[in-house]
C-alpha positions in Angstrom: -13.2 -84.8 47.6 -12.1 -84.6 44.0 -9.2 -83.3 43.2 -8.9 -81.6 39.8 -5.9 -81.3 37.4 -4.7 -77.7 38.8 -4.1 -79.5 42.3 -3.1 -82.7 41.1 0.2 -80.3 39.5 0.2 -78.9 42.9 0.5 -82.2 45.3 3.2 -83.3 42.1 5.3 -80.0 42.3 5.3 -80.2 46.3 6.1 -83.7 46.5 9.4 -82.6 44.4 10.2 -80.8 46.8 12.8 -80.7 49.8 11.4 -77.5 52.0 8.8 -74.8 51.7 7.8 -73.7 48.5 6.3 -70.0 48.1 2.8 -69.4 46.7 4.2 -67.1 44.0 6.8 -69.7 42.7 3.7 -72.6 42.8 1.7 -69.6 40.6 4.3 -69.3 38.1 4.7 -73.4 37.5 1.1 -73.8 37.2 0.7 -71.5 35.6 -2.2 -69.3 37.5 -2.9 -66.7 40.0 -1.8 -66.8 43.6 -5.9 -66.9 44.9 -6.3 -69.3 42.5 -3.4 -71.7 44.1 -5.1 -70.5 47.4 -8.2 -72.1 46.4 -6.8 -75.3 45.5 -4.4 -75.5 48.6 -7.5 -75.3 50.8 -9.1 -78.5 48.3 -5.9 -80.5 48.7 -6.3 -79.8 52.8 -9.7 -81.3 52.6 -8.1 -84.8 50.1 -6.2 -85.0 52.7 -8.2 -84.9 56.0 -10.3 -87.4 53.9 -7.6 -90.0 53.4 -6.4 -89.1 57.1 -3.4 -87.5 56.4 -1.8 -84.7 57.8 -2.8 -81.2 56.3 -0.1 -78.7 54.4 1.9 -77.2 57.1 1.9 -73.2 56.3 4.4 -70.4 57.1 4.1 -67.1 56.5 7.3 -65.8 55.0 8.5 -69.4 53.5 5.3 -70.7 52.1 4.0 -74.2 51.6 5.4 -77.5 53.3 3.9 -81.5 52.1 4.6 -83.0 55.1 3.4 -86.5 55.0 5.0 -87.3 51.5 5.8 -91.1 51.3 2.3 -91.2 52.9 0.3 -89.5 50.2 2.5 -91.2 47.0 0.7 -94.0 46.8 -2.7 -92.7 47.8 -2.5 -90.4 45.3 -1.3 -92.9 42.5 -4.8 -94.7 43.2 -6.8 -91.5 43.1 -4.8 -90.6 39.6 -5.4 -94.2 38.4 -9.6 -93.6 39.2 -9.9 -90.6 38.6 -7.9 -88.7 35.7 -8.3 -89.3 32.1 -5.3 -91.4 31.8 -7.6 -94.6 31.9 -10.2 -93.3 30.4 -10.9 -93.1 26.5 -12.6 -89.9 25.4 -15.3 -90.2 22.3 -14.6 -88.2 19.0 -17.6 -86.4 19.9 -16.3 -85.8 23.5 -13.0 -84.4 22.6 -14.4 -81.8 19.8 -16.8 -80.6 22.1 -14.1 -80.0 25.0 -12.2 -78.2 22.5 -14.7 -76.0 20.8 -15.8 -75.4 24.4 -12.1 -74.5 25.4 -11.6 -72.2 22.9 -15.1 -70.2 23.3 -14.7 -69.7 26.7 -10.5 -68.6 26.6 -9.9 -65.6 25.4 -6.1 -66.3 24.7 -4.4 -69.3 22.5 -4.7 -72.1 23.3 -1.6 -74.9 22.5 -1.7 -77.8 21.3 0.3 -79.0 23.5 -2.2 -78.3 26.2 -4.9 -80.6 24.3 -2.3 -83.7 24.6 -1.7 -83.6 27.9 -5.5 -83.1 29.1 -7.0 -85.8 26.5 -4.0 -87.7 26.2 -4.2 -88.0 22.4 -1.8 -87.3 19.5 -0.8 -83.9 17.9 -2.1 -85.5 14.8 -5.5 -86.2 16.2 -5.9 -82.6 17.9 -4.8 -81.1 14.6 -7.6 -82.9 13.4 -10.4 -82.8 15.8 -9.8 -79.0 15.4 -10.2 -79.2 11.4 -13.5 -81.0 12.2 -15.1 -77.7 14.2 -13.6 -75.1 12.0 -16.6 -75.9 9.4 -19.2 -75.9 12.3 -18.0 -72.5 13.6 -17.8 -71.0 10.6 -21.5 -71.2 10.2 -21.7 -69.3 13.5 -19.6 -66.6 12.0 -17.1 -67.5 14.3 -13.2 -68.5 13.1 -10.8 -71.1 14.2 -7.4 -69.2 14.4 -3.8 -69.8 15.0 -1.2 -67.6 16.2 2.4 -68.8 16.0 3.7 -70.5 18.8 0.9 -69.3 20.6 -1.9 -71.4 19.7 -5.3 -72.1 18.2 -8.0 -69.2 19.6 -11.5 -68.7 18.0 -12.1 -64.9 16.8 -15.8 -63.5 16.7 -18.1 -61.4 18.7 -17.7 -62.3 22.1 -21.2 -62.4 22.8 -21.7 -64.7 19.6 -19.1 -67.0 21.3 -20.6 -67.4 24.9 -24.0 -67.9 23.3 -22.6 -70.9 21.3 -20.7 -72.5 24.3 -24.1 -72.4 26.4 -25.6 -74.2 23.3 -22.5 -76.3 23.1 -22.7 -77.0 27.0 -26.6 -78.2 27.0 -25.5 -81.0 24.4 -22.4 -81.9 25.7 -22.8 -83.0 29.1 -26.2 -83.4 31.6 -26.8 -79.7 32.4 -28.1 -81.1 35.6 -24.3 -82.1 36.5 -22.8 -78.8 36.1 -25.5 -77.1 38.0 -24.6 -80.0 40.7 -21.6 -79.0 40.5 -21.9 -75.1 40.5 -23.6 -75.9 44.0 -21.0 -78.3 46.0 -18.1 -79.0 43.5 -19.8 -82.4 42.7 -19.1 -84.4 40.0 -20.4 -87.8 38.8 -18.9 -88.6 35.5 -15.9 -88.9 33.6 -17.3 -86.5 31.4 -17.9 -83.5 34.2 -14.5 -84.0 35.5 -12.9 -83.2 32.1 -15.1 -80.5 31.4 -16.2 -78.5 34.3 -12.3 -79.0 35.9 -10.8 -78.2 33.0 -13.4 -74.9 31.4 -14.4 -73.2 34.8 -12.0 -71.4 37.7 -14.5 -73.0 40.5 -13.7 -69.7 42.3 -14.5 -66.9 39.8 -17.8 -69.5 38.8 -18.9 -69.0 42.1 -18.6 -65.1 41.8 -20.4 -65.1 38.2 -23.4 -67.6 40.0 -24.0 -65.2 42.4 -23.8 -62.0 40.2 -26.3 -63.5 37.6 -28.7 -64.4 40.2 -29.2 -60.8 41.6 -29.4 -59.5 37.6 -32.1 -62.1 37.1 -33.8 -60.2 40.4 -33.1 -56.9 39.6 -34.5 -57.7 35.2 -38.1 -59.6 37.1 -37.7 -61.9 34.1 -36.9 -65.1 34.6 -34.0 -66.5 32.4 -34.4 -70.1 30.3 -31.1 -72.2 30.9 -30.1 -71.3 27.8 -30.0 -67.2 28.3 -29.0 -68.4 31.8 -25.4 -70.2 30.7 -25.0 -67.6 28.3 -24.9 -64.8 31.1 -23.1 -67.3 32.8 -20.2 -67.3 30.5 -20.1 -63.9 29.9 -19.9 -63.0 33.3 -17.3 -66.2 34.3 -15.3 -64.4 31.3 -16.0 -61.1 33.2 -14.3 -62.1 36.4 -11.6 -64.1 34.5 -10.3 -61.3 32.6 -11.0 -58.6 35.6 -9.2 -61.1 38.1 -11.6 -61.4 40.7 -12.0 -57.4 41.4 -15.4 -56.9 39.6 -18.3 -57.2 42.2 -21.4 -56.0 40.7 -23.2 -55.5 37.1 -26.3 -54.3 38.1 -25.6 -50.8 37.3 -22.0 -49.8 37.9 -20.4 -50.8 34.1 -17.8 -48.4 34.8 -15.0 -50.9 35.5 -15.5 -53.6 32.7 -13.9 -53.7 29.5 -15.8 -51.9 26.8 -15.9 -55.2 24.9 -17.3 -56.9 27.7 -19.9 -53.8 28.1 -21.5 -53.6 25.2 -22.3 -57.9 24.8 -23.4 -57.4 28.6 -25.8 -54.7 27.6 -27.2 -56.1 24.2 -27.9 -59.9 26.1 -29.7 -58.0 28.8 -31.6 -56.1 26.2 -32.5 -58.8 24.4 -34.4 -60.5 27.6 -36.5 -57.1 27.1 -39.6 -55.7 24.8 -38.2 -53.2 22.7 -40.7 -51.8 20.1 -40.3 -48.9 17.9 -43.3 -46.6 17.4 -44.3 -47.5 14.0 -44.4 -51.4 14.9 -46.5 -50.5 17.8 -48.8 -48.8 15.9 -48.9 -51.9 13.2 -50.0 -54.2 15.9 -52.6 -52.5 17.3 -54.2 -52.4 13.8 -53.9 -56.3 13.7 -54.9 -56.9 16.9 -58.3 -54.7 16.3 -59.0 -56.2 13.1 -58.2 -59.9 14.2 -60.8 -58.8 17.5 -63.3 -57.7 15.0 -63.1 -60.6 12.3 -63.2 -63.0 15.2 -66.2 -61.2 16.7 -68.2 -61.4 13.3 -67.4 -65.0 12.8 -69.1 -66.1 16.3 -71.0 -63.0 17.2 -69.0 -61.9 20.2 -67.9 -58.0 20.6 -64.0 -59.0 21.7 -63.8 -55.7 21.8 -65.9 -52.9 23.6 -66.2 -53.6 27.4 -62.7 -55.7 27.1 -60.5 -53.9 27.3 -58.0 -56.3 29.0 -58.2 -59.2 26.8 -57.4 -56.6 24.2 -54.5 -55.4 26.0 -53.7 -58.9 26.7 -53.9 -59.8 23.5 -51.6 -57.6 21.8 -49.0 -57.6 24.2 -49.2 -61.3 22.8 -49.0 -60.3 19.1 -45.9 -57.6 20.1 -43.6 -60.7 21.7 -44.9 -62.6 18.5 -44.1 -60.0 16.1 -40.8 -59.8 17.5 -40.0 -63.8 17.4 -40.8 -64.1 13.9 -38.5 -60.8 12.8 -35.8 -62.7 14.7 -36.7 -66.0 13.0 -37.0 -67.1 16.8 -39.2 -70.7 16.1 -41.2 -71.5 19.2 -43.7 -75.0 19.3 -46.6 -74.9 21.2 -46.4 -78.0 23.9 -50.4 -79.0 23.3 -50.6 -78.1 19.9 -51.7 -81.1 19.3 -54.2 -81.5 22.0 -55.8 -78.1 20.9 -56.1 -79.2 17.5 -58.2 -82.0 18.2 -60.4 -79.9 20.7 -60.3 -76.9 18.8 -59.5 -77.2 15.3 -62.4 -75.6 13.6 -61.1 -72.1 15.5 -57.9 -72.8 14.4 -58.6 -72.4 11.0 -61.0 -69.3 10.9 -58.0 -67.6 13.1 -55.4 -69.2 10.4 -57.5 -67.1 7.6 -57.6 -64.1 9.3 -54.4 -64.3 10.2 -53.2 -64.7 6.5 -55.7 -61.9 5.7 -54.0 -59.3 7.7 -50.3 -60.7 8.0 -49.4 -57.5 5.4 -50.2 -55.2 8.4 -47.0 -56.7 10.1 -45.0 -57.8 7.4 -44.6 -61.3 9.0 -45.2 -64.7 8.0 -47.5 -66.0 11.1 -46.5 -70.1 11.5 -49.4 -72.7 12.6 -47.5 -72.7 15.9 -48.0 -68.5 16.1 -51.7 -69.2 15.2 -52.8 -71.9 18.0 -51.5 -69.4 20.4 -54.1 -66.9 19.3 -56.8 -69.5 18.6 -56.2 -70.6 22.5 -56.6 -67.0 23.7 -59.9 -66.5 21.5 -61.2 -70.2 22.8 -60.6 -69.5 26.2 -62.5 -66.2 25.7 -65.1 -68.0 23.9 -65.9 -70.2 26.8 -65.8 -67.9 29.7 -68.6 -66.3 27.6 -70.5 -69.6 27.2 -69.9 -70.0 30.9 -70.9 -66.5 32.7 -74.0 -66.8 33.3 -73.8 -70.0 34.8 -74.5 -70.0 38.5 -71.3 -70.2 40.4 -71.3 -72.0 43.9 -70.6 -70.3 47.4 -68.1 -72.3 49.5 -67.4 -72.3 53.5 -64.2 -73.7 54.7 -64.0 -75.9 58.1 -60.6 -76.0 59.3 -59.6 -77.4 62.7 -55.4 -77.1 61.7 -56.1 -72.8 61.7 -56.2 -70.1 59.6 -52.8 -70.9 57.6 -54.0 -74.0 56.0 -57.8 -72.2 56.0 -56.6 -69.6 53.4 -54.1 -72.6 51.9 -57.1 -74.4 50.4 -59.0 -71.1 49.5 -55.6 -70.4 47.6 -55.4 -73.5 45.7 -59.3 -73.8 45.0 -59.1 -70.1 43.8 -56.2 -71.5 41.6 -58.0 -74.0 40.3 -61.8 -73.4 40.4 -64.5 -70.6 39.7 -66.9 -69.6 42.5 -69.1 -66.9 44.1 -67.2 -66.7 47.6 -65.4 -68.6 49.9 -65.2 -67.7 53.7 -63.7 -69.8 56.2 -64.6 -70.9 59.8 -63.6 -72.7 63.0 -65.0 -76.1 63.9 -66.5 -74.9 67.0 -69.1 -72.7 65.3 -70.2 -74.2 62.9 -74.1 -75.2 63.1 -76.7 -76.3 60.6 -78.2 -73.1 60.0 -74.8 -71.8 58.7 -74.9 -74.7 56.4 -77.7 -73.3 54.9 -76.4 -70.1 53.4 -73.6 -72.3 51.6 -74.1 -74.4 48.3 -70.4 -76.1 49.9 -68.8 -76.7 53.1 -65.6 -78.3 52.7 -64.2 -80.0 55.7 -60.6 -81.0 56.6 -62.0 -83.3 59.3 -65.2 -85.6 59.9 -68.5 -84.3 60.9 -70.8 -87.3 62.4 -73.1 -85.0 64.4 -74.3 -82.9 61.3 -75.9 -85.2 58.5 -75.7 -82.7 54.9 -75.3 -83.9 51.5 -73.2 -80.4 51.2 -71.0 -81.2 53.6 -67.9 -82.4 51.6 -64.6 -84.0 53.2 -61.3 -82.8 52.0 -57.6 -83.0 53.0 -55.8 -80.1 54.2 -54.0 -80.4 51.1 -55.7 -80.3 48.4 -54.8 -83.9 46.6 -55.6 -84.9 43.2 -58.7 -87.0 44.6 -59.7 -84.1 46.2 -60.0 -82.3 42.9 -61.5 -84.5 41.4 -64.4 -84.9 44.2 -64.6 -80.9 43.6 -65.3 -81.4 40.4 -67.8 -84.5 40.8 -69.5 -83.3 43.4 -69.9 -79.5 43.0 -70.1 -79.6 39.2 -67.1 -76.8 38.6 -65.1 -76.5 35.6 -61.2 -75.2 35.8 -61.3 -72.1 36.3 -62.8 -69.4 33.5 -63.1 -66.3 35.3 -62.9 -62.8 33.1 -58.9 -62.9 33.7 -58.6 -66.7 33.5 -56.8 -68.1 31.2 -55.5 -66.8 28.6 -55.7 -63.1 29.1 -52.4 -64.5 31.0 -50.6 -64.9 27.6 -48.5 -61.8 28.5 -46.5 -64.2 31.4 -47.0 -66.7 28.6 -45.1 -65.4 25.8 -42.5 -63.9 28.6 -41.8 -67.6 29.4 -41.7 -68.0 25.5 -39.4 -65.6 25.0 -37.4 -67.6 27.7 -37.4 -70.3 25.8 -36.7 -68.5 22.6 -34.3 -71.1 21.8 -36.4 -74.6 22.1 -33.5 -76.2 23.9 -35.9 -77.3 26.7 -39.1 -78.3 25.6 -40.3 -80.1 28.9 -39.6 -76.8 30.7 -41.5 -74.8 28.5 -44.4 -76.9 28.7 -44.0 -76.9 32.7 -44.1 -73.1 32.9 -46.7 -73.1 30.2 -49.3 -75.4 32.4 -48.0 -73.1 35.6 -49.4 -69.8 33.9 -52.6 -71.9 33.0 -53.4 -72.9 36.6 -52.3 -69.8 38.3 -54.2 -66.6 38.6 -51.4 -64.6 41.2 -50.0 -62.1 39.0 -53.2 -61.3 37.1 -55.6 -60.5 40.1 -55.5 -57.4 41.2 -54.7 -56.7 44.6 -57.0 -55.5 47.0 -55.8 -52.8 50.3 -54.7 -54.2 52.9 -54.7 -52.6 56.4 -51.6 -51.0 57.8 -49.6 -53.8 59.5 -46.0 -53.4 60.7 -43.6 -54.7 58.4 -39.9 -53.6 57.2 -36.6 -55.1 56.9 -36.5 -54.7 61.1 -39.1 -57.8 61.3 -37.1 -60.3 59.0 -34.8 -62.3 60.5 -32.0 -63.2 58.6 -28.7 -65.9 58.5 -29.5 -67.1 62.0 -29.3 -71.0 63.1 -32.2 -73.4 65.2 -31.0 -76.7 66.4 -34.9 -77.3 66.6 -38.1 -76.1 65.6 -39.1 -74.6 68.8 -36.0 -72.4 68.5 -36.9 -71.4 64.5 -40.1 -70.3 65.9 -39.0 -68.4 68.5 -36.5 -66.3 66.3 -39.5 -64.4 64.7 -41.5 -64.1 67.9 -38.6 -62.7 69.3 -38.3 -60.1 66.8 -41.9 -58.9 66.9 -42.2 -59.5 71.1 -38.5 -56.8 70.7 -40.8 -54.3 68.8 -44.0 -55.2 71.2 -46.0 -56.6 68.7 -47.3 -59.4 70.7 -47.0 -60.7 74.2 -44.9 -63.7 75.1 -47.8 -66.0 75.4 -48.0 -65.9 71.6 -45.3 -68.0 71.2 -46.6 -70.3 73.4 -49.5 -70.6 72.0 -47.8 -71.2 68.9 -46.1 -74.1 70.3 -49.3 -75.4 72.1 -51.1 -75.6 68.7 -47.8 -77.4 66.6 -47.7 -79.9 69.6 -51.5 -80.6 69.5 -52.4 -80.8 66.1 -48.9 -81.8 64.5 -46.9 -79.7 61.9 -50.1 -78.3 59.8 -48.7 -74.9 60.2 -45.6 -76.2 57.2 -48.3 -75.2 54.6 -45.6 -76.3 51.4 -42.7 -77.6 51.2 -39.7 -75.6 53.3 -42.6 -73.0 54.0 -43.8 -72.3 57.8 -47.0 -69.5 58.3 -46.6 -69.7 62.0 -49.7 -68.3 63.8 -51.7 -68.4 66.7 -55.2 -66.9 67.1 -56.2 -63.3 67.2 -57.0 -63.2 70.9 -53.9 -64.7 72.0 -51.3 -62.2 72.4 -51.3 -59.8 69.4 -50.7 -56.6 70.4 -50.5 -55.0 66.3 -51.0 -56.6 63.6 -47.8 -57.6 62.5 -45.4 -59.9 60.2 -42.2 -61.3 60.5 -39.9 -63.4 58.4 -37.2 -66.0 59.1 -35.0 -67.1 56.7 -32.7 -69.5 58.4 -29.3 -70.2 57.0 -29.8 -73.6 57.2 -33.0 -75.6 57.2 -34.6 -77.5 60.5 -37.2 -80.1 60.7 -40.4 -79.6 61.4 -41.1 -83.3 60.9 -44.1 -82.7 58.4 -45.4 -84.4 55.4 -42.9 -83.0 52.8 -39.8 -84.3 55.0 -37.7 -81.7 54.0 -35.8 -78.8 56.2 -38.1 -75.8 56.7 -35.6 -72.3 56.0 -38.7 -70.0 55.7 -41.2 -69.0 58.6 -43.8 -66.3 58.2 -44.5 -65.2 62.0 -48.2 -63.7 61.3 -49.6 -62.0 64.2 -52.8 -60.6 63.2 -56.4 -59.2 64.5 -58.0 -56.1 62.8 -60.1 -56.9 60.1 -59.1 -57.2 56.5 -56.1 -59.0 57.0 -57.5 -62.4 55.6 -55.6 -61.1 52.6 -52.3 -61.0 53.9 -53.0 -64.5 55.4 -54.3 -66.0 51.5 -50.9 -64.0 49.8 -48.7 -65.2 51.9 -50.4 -68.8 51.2 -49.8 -67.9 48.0 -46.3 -67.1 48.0 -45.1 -70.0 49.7 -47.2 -72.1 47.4 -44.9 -70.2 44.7 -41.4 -72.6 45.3 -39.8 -69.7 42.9 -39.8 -67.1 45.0 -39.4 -69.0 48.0 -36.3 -70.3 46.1 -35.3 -66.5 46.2 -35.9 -65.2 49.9 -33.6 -68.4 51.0 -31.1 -67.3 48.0 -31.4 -63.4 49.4 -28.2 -61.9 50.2 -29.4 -59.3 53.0 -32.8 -58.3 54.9 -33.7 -56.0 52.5 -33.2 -58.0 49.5 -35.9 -60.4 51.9 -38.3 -57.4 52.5 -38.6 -56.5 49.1 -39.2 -60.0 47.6 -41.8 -60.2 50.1 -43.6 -56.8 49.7 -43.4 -56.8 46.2 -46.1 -60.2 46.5 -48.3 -59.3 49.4 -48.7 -55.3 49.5 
């Protein structure tokens, strides 16, 4: 356990110390609040059961007691000596940044007298590490200011000054540190000690983590790290100035200071599209004439009968419009890679672009235009490929219907085809064979001899793809709504990354959109199944994976859903055939068959508050189980969403992050209904 500076003072002031001490006098010498000296008592209590030393004896009228003193002296000497800044020597770089942090994030003076004692340098050298940033804020339109006997303080829009800290932040320190230590108060360098112990109230950080994960929810936009430190901040500066009373921005602003208001509401509108009328109106005139100069130059109507590419299009052209007027610079991650595939597109929809950039009164960069060449290439070859025959695929799966509708997920992700349909082992013959160009099998077949009888994993692996495409002769996938009509989640994750301070991120989410088709299919009805916030089981504990299981089947057998023996056939099948039913990683679709004790068709969800082993392939602790129990036809679907959705490690990131069963049931039917 680390101990930061605020304790350190604490441990120093009690050790000085004959008798109790009251919380309100240790407050007033370091300078804080009493829940703050709460919070650091309870850290010094863990030092010292670490170091094996009594903990602080408490009373509740005379306060605070170190009993073990001569004990702790030297131990804490030797932690000091490690572990503060007193034998370590900060960089130039690493002390301007600490102080141009410090002063963005306070929103009092700061003295310099407070910069000696936490860097250990000279007045002289503060004085003059602070001259250095005054010429790099300015260009922020920020200032340095001093107020006498007060202290140094930067003065600017507030909003301005948490955006610059999160940009500070990212080049500071590794962001993957602080978020380290957001989640367990851990800390691996010299560095993270001086900042994050010395900029963040661990307490009120916690509160501002929690608040900016339900606004991300509640905004369905995903936030870049960037826009996510910068809500951060604000918030942390929120809670800091509100002391800890302010519980929830998602719609009650009553409470907060106006000044805190106003930069909450323009950084949240920012994440938005906000277009006026006339610019609407603009860019659906470029988008029609860029549609019909494209269509003349390779004879393709891009217009009549396509109506969503259109739409897709210019939702494309909107976000674009908007980056430009912003002077918002984005770089596409295979610019390069498109250019040498591509580049003879590139420049017909560079001239046309030029031709009608007057329309929007925007300069459009090379970086805009291979963004719109991709979406008019990808169009170009679902064209060249539609007519083409596409195969028809069974699927033999002995593991069950989970992993079944697992592979149809991913080859639906990945690959174009007439149908897929699924089967046991047991029925499969030769004459079924014949109505499929495919069968794809998760096991070995010896007694049936067929050339289209092809042997696959029951997770798809990269050799598995690549037999796919050897063998069956598909391309990645072109249907009508593949790829690039999905530039509207594209330029979303652009505008995430509006910034550029995470380029290998961008390109991630970029290839994610590319390869995934979930959020453009439209979803077919599903039959009536029961399912509410009753069926999700939530903040419970399994010592074992039997037990995990049987929370769910003990909520739907409650609401008599299923008989008992479903859950032991559940078990019978896991103990049999192994742990197939963990179809990704953390993710459980637990299910037995049709005919073995379903009563309705019905779904439950566990979301355990901490994670158990199911002792499968991806070795870690399984927190959500999807208890399926289902019979009437047409609820295959459910079966491939929910595949779907645990194949989607974002949201199953945000049903184990929920905060209550119906945060749970609406993450859940918002992706499968």
């Amino acid at each position: 356990m680390k101990l930061d500076q605020r304790c350190i003072e604490i441990i120093d002031i009690l050790l000085l110390q004959d008798g109790f001490m009251n919380i309100a006098k240790i407050a007033e010498h370091v300078e804080t609040s009493e829940r703050n000296v709460r919070y650091s008592l309870s850290k010094i209590d863990l030092f010292m059961e670490e170091n094996q030393l009594a903990p602080l004896t408490r009373h509740p009228r005379k306060g605070i007691f170190l009993v073990e003193k001569n004990r702790i002296r030297p131990i804490l000497a030797t932690f000091k000596q490690r572990m503060t800044p007193k034998k370590y020597q900060y960089s130039p770089d690493e002390v301007q940044n600490f102080l141009k942090l410090k002063l963005l994030i306070s929103d009092v003076p700061i003295p310099t007298s407070y910069f000696e004692e936490v860097l250990f340098i000279s007045r002289t050298s503060v004085l003059n590490h602070l001259r250095a940033i005054e010429g790099d804020i300015f260009l922020e339109n920020l200032y340095l200011a001093h107020k006498k006997r007060k202290g140094h303080y930067i003065s600017g829009e507030i909003l301005s000054k948490c955006i610059i800290f999160a940009k500070t932040l990212i080049r500071s320190i590794n962001i993957r540190e602080f978020y380290n230590f957001i989640e367990d108060d851990r800390i691996v360098s010299k560095r993270g000690e001086l900042f994050f112990y010395n900029l963040f109230e661990y307490e009120h950080l916690q509160k501002a983590v929690e608040i900016s994960h339900r606004m991300e929810t509640n905004l369905n936009h995903g936030l870049d790290d960037q826009s996510y430190l910068t809500l951060l901040t604000l918030l942390f500066k929120i809670l800091t100035e509100e002391q800890g009373e302010f519980e929830s921005t998602l719609g009650t602003l009553s409470h907060i200071d106006p000044k805190y208001k106003d930069s909450l509401r323009t950084l949240l509108n920012s994440v938005k599209q906000l277009d006026s009328q006339k610019q609407a109106e603009e860019i659906e005139v470029f988008t029609k004439e860029l549609c019909r100069k494209m269509g003349e130059a390779y004879q393709v109507d891009f217009l009549q009968g396509h109506s969503k590419f259109f739409e897709q299009i210019k939702k494309h052209v909107a976000f674009m419009v908007k980056r430009l007027q912003e002077n918002v610079m984005i770089e596409n991650p295979i610019f390069d890679q498109f250019m040498k595939a591509d580049h003879e597109i590139f420049l017909v929809t560079s001239k046309f672009c030029q031709e009608l950039e007057p329309l929007i009164k925007v300069t459009v960069t090379n970086q805009e235009v291979s963004f719109l060449a991709i979406y008019f290439s990808s169009e170009l070859q679902r064209y060249k490929t539609k007519q083409k025959k596409k195969p028809s695929i069974l699927i033999v799966c002995v593991e069950g219907t989970a992993v079944a509708s697992m592979i149809g997920a991913q080859i639906k992700r990945m690959f174009e085809f007439e149908r897929i349909e699924t089967t046991p082992l047991r029925r499969l013959n030769k004459e079924m064979i014949e109505k499929y160009d495919y069968v794809l099998s998760t096991v070995n077949i010896p007694d049936i001899s067929s050339e289209k009888i092809l042997r696959i994993n029951s997770y798809l692996h990269m050799d598995d793809i690549e037999l796919l495409q050897k063998h069956i002769q598909m391309k990645m996938i072109v249907q009508p709504t593949q790829p690039l009509n999905k530039f509207s989640k594209i330029i979303q994750i652009m505008m995430d990354n509006g910034h550029i301070t995470n380029l290998s991120k961008l390109e991630s989410d970029l290839l994610e959109v590319l390869t995934n088709d979930s959020y453009e299919n439209r979803k077919e009805e599903v039959p009536d199944f029961i399912f509410s916030s009753e069926t999700i089981v939530y903040g419970e504990k399994a010592n074992t994976w039997r037990q995990a299981i049987a929370l769910g089947t003990n909520n739907l057998l409650s609401m008599n859903c299923i008989e008992s023996r479903y859950y032991e056939n559940i078990i019978k099948s896991i103990t049999k055939y192994g742990p197939y039913m963990t179809v990704a990683p953390g993710v459980v679709l637990a299910h037995a068959g049709p005919d073995d004790g379903v009563l309705k068709d019905s779904l439950a969800v566990t979301v355990l508050n901490k994670g158990v082993s199911f002792y499968d392939r991806y070795n870690i602790p399984v927190q959500v189980i999807f208890t399926m129990a289902f019979h009437s036809k047409g609820t295959h679907l459910l079966v491939e969403r929910l595949a779907q959705l645990a194949l989607n490690s974002d949201k199953v990131r945000l049903l184990t992050e929920a905060s209550s069963k119906e945060e749970i049931y609406q993450l859940v039917k918002a992706t499968i209904i």
